[in-house]
C-alpha positions in Angstrom: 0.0 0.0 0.0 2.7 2.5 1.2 4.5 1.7 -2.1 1.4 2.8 -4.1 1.5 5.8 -2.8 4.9 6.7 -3.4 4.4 5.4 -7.4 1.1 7.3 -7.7 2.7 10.4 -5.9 6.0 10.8 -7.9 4.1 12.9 -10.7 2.9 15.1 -8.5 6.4 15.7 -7.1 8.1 15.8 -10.5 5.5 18.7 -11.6 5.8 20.7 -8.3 9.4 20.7 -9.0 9.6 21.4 -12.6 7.3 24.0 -11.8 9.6 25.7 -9.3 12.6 24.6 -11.3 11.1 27.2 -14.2 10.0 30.1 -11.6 13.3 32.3 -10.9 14.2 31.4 -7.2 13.6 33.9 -4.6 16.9 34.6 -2.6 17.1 34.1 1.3 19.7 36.6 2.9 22.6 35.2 4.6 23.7 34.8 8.4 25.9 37.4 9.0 26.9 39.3 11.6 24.7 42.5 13.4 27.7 45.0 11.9 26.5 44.4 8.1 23.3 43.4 8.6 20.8 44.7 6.1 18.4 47.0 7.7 14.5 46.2 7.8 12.4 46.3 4.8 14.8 45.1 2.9 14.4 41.6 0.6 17.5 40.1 -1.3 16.4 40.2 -4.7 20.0 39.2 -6.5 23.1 36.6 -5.9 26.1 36.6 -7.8 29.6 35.4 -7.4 32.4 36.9 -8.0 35.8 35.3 -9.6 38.6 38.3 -10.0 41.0 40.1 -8.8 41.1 42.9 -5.9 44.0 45.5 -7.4 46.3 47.2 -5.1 48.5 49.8 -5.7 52.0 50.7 -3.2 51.7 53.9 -1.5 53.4 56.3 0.7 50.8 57.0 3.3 50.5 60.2 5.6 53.1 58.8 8.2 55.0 58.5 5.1 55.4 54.5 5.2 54.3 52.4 2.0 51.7 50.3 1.8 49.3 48.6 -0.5 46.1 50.7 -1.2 43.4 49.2 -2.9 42.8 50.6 -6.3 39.8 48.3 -6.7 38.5 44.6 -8.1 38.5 43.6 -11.5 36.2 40.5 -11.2 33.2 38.7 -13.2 30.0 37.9 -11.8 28.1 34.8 -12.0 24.1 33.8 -11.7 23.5 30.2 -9.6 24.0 28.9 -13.0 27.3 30.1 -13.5 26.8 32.4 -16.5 28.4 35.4 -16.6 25.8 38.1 -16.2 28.6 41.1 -15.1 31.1 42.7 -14.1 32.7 44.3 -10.9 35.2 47.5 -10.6 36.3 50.1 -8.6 33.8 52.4 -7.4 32.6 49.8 -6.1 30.6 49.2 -8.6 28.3 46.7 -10.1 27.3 46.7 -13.8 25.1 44.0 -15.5 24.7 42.6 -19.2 21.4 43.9 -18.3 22.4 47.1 -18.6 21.4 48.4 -14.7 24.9 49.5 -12.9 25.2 50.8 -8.9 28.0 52.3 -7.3 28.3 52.5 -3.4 30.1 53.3 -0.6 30.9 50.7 2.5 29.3 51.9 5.6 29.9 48.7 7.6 32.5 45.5 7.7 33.3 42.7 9.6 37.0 40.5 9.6 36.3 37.3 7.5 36.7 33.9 8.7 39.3 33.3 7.1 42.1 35.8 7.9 43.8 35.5 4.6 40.9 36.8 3.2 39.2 40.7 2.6 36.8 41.9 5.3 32.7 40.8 4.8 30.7 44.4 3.8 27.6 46.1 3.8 27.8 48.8 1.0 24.8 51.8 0.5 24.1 52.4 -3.2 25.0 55.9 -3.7 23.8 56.0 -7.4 22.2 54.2 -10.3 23.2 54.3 -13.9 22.3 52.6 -17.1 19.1 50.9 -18.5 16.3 49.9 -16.2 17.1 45.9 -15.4 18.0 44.1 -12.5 19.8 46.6 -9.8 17.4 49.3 -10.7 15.8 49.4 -7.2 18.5 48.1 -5.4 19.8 49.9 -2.3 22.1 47.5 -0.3 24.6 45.7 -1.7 26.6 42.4 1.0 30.1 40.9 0.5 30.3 37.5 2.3 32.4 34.1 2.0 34.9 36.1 0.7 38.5 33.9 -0.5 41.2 35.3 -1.0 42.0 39.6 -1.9 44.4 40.8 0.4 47.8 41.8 -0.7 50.5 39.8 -0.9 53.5 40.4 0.1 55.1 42.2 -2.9 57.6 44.5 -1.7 56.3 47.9 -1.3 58.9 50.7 -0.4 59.8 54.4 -2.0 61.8 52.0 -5.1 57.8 50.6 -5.9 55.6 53.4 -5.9 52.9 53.6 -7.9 53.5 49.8 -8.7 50.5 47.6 -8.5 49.7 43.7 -8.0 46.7 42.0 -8.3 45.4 39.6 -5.4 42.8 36.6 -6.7 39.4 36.3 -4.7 36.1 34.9 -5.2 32.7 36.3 -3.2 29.2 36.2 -3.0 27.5 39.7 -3.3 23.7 39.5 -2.1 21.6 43.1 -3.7 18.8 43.9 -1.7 16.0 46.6 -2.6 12.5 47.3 -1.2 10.5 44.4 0.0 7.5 44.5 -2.4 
């Protein structure tokens, strides 16, 4: 009897799941920590991940020592399905094949797990640019499970300035606008 059941409801599962396979998937936000929390009213409404680089460049800085200062990433962004669907740069900035592009600024950051990787953020969009698509009404932007970005350890004195090197990472970037 239990067996019967199972046979006669396997259709029913296969066309509940085909049916959600076709309808685009509604994000969840990630656990992350109070300091880049998204604030309320907020749903996630894009993931992408990011394969790149994060660019530094070796600078004197006011106490005069050099360091490496981040110039910005260079880094593709994937769907779930790993298709390309963008790209990444300073600013920061996000711009789609969609067309839609935001730019922010990072008003919160926690140390990632791993400590040879670049800080989690929370970034505010600051502007909009481009054709209406998917970043349109997106006003929070989270790094998280970052791997990877930090500088390495390239000499950087007065004999390299204005040298850069490039630092290979990988993160997932959740976009957040509006709950509807």
């Amino acid at each position: 009897m239990g067996l019967t059941v199972l046979i006669s409801g396997a259709p029913l599962a296969n066309a509940q799941s085909n049916q959600q396979k076709d309808a685009p998937a509604k994000e969840s936000a990630p656990d992350v920590p109070d300091a880049i929390a998204v604030p309320a009213g907020l749903e996630p409404v894009l993931f992408v991940r990011a394969k790149g680089s994060q660019i530094y460049t070796c600078q004197a800085g006011t106490d005069g020592k050099y360091g490496w200062t981040l110039k910005g990433p260079d880094a593709e962004l994937k769907d779930r399905k790993d298709k390309v669907i963008g790209q990444h740069s300073a600013g920061p900035t996000w711009k789609l094949k969609d067309g839609s592009e935001v730019t922010g600024k990072p008003v919160g950051h926690v140390d990632s797990l791993d400590p040879d990787s670049i800080p989690w953020l929370l970034v505010n969009v600051e502007s909009h640019a481009g054709k209406t698509g998917l970043l349109t009404n997106v006003t929070t932007v989270q790094r998280v499970h970052t791997h990877g970005g930090k500088p390495g350890n390239d000499a950087c004195d007065e004999s390299h300035k204005g040298t850069e090197t490039k630092s290979e990472y990988t993160a997932d970037y959740y976009f957040y606008a509006p709950a509807k």
